[in-house]
C-alpha positions in Angstrom: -15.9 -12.2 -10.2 -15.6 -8.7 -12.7 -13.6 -9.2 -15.5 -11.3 -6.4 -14.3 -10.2 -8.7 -11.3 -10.0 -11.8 -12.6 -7.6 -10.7 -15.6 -5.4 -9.6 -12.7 -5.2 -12.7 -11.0 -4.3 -15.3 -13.7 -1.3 -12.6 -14.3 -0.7 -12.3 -10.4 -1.0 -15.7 -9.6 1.5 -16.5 -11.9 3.6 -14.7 -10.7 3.1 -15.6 -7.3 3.7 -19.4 -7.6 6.7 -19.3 -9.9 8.1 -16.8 -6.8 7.1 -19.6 -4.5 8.8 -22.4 -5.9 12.2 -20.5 -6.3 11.5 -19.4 -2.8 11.4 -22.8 -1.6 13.9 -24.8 -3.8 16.8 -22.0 -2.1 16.4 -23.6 1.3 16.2 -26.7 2.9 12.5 -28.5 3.2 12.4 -27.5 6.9 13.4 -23.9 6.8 11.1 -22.4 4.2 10.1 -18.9 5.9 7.2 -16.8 4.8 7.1 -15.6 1.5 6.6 -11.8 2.0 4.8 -10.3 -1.1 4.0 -6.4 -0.9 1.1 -5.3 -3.0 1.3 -1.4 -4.3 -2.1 0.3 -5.9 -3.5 4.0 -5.7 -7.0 3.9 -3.8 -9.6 2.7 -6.2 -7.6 0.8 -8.4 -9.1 -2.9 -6.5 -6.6 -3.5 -4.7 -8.0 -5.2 -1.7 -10.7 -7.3 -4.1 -7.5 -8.8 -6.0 -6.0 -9.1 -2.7 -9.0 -11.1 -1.3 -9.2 -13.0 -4.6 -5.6 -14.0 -4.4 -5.8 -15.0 -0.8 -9.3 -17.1 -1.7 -7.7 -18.7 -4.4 -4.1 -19.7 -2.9 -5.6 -21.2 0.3 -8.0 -23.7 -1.7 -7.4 -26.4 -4.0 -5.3 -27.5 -5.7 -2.8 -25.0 -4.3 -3.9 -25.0 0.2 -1.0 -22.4 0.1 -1.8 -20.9 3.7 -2.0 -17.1 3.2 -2.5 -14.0 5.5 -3.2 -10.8 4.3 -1.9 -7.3 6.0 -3.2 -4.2 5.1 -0.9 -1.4 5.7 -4.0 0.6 6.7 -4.0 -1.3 9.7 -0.9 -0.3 11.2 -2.0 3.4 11.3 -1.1 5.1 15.1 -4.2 5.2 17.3 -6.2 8.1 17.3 -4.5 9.7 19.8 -0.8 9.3 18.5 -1.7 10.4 15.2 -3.2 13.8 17.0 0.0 14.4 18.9 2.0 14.0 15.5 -0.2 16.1 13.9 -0.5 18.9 16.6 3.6 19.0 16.5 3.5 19.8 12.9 0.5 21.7 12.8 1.5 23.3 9.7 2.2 20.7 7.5 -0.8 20.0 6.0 -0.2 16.2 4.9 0.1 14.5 8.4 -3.2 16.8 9.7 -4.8 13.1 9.0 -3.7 9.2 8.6 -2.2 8.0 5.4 1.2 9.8 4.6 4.7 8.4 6.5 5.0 8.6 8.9 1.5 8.1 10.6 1.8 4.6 10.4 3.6 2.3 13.7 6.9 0.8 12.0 7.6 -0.9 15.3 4.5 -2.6 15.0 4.4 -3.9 11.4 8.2 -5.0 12.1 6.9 -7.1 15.1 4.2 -8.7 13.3 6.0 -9.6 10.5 9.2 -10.8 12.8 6.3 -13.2 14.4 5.3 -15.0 11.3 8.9 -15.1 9.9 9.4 -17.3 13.1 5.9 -19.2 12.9 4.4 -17.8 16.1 1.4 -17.7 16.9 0.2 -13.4 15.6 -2.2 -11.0 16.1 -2.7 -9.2 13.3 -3.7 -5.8 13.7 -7.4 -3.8 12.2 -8.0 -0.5 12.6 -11.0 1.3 12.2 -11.2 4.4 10.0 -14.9 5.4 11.0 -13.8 5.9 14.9 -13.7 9.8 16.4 -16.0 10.7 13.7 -13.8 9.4 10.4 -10.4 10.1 11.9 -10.2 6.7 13.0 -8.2 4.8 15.6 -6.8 1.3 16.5 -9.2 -1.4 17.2 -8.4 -2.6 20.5 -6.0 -5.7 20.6 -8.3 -8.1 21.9 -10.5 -7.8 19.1 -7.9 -8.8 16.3 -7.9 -12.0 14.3 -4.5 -14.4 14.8 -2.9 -15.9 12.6 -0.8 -19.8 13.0 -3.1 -20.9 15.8 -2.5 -24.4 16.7 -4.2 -27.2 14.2 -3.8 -24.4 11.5 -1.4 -25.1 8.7 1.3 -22.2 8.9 1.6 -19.4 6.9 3.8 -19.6 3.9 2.2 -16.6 2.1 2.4 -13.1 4.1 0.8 -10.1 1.9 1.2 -7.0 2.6 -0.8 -4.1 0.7 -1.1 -0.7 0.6 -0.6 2.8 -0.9 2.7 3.2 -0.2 3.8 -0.3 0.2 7.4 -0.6 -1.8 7.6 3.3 -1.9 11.8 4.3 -1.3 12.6 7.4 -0.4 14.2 10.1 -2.6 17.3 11.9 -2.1 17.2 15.5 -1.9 18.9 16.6 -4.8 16.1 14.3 -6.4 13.2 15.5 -4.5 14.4 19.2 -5.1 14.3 19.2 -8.5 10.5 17.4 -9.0 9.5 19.9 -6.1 11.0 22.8 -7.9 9.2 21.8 -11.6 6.2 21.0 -10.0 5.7 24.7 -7.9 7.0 26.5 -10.6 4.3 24.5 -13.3 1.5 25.1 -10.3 2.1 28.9 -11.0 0.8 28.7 -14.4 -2.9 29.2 -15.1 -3.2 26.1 -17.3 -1.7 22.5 -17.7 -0.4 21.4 -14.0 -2.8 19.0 -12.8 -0.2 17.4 -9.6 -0.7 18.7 -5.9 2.9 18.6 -5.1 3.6 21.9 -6.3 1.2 23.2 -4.3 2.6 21.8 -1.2 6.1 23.3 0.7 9.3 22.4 0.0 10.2 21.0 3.9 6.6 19.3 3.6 7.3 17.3 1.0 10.6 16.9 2.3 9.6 15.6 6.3 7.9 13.0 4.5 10.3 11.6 2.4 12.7 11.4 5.4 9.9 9.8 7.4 9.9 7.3 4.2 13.5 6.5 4.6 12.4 4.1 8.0 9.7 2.5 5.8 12.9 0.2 4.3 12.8 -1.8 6.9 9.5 -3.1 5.9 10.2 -2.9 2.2 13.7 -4.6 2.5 12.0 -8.2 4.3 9.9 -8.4 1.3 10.6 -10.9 -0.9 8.1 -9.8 -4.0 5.9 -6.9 -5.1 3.5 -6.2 -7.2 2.8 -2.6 -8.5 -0.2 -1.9 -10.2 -0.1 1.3 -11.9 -2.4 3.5 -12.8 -1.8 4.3 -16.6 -2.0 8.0 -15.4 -2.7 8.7 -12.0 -5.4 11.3 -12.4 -7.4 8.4 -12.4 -6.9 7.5 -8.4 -9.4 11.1 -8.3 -12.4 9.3 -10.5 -11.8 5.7 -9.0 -12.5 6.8 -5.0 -15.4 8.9 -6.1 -16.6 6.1 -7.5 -15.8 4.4 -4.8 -17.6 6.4 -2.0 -20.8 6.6 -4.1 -21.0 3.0 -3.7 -20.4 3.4 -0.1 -22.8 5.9 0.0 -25.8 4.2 -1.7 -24.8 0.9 0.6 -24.9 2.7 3.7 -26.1 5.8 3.7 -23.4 7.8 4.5 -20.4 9.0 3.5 -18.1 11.6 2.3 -19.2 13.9 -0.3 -17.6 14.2 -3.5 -15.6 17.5 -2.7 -14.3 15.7 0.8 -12.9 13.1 -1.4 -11.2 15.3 -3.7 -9.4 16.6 -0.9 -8.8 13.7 1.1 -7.0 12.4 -2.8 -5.1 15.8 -2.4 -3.4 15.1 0.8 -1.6 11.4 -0.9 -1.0 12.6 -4.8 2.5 14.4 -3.7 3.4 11.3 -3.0 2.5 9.4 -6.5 3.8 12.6 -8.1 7.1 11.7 -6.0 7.6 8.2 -5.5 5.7 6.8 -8.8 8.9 6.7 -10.6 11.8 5.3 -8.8 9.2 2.2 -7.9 8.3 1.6 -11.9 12.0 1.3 -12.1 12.3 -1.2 -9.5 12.1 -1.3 -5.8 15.0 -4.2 -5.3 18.0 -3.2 -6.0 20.4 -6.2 -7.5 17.0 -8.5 -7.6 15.7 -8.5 -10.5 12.6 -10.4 -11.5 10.9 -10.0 -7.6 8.6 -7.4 -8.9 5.5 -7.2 -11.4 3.9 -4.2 -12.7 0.6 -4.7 -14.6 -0.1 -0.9 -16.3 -3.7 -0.6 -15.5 -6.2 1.5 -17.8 -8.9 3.7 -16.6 -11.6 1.0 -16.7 -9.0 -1.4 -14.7 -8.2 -3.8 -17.5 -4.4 -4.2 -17.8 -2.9 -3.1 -20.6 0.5 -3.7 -20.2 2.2 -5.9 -18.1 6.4 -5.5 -17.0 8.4 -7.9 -15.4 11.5 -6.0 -13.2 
């Protein structure tokens, strides 16, 4: 395991059992649901290798805490949904592809996590992002893994990561004014480095209504951990480095200019939603979130409790 992940998880998991155990000494011994934990990281950060870590490490000994994780990528609409979405806006230019709200099925992560709230037996959903050439599409639904089959011990960890995961929407006096500073520092031929400024006004602003539904998801978790990029022009050097490695593994991939503009169509989002989520993402629940300031080589170098 690289140093950069494993300082992470002593801090994480942590953070994670303490969360536990005040989860479970607020209810009776029979009617300890799911602990939902959301996970928040720009791409390239390692994200899904602490994820996998933490999963690995919970599930074993001493702790056989049963975990399943949920990426957020996996609820992306099928290929054909996301089309139709994007053909009825056709000129906004940050739903043209997967990854912004609202291109992801909210009725579908509700029902899944509804189902191991309750202890049913779940299918959790996988989508494949190299379908229909790299546009991707659902993975048909007999082909996804379940979760609390019988003879399995039930899930009492649900985690739940991704981009956006914990992002709140703005309101529009607040989303006008970082719009306005950010076109108006776009016009200037040195010293704006954001994409959001480049973007239109009701853009910017159909996703951050599109946000608004996400709090249906954000509002059932019970923890979150944020980790932030100590400034986020680094998500731009992190998933180059990233696709070269997927590149030299197999062959293919996007070229350094396609990622560079497939990082352009989610920074309006950091530039927007960064903020109020540093601040805290529970209102009146203080202490469910963790923010571990990450540097550009991924060590931590700062770690806030909210």
């Amino acid at each position: 395991m690289s140093n950069e992940i494993q300082d992470k998880l002593q801090i994480c998991l942590s953070f994670i059992l303490e969360r536990l155990e005040v989860h479970k000494n607020h209810r009776a011994q029979n009617e300890v649901p799911p602990f939902f934990l959301g996970i928040n990281g720009v791409q390239g950060i390692g994200k899904t290798s602490l994820v996998a870590s933490i999963a690995r490490t919970l599930d074993s000994a001493p702790h056989h805490i049963s975990t399943v994780v949920l990426s957020i990528d996996d609820f992306y609409l099928p290929h054909e949904d996301q089309k139709r979405l994007a053909a009825n806006y056709h000129q906004n230019p940050l739903i043209q592809h997967r990854g912004q709200p609202p291109t992801h099925d909210l009725d579908l992560i509700v029902s899944v996590l509804a189902s191991l709230r309750d202890g049913l037996e779940t299918s959790i959903p996988a989508y494949d992002k190299s379908a229909f050439n790299g546009e991707g599409d659902r993975v048909p639904q007999s082909q996804w893994a379940k979760a609390n089959v019988d003879q399995q011990q039930p899930i009492e960890l649900v985690i739940l990561e991704g981009w956006c995961v914990g992002f709140r929407a703005l309101s529009h006096a607040r989303l006008s004014d970082l719009w306005k500073t950010a076109a108006q520092s776009s016009k200037r031929s040195t010293g704006y480095s954001g994409r959001l400024g480049y973007n239109r006004q009701e853009d910017v602003e159909f996703v951050n209504s599109a946000l608004k539904g996400y709090d249906v998801v954000t509002d059932q978790l019970d923890g979150l951990i944020h980790l932030d990029a100590e400034n986020p022009q680094f998500v731009y050097q992190w998933r180059l480095e990233q696709e070269a490695a997927l590149r030299k593994e197999r062959g293919s991939g996007m070229t350094d200019e396609e990622v560079i503009t497939f990082v352009d169509g989610y920074y309006p989002s950091y530039e927007l939603f960064t903020e109020q989520l540093r601040a805290g993402a529970f209102e009146n629940r203080r202490g469910n979130q963790l923010r571990l300031v990450v540097a550009k080589d991924r060590s931590v170098v700062e770690v806030v409790r909210i």
